[in-house]
Every structure is written in structure tokens, then in C-alpha cells.
C-alpha positions in Angstrom: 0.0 0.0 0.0 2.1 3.0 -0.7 2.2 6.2 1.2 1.9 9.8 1.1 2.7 12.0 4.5 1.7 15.9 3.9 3.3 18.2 7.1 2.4 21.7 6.7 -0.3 23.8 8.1 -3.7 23.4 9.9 -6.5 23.7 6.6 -9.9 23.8 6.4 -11.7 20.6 5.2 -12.1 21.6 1.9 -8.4 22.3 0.8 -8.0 18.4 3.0 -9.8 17.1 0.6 -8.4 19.0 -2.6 -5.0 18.0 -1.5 -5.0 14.5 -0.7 -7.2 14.1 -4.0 -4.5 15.8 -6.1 -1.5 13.8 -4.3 -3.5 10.6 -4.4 -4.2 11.2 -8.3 -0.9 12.1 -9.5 0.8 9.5 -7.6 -1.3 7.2 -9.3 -0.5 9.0 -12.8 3.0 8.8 -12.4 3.0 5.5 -11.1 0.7 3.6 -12.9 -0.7 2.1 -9.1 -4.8 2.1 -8.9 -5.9 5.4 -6.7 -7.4 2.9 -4.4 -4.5 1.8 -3.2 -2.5 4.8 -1.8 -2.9 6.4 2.0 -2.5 9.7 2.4 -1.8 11.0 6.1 -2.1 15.0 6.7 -0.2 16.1 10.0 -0.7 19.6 10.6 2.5 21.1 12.1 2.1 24.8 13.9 5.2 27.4 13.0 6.0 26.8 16.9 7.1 23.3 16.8 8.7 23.8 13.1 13.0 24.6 12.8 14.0 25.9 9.5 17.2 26.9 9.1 18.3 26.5 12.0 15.3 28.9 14.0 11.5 28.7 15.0 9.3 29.4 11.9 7.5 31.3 13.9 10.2 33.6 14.6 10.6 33.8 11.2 7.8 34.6 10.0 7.2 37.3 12.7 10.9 38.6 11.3 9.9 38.6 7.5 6.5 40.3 8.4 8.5 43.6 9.6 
């Protein structure tokens, strides 16, 4: 059974379902595997428990907003 993890931000239900619908069909185009065979897990991950570069996203962003 393959397997798609998404970690990004909290979305509405609506943009949930867009996005594992586009991952789950273009996996399955570029794979050639049946749709019905691939999971898709969304974690959302706040900008407070995410590093990039080395600093808190949220710092970050708060920095780029100025």
C-alpha cells in the first residue's frame, strides 16, 4: 500500500480534501498504481514546533512580516 505524508499547516476541510485528491491522483498517474491503493496522512504542524534553518518558523515569519 504506498504512502503519502503531507506536514504543513492546519486547513480547512475543503483544501483536506483538494490535496490528498490531487497527491492521491498524480501518484497514481505517475505511477501507474490504482488510486485505491495509496494512503494519504495530513499532519498539521504549527510554525511553533517547526525549525528551518536552524530557527523557529515562527520567529521567522514574525521577522519577515516587519
Amino acid at each position: 500500500m504506498p504512502t503519502i505524508f503531507f506536514y504543513g499547516p492546519e486547513l480547512d476541510d475543503e483544501k483536506k480534501k483538494e490535496l490528498i485528491s490531487s497527491f492521491t491522483k498524480t501518484a497514481s498517474r505517475l505511477t501507474g498504481i490504482d488510486k485505491s491503493a495509496f494512503t494519504v496522512y495530513l499532519r498539521a504542524s504549527s510554525p511553533d514546533n517547526v525549525g528551518v534553518g536552524g530557527e523557529l518558523l515562527k520567529e521567522r515569519l514574525e521577522r519577515e512580516k516587519r
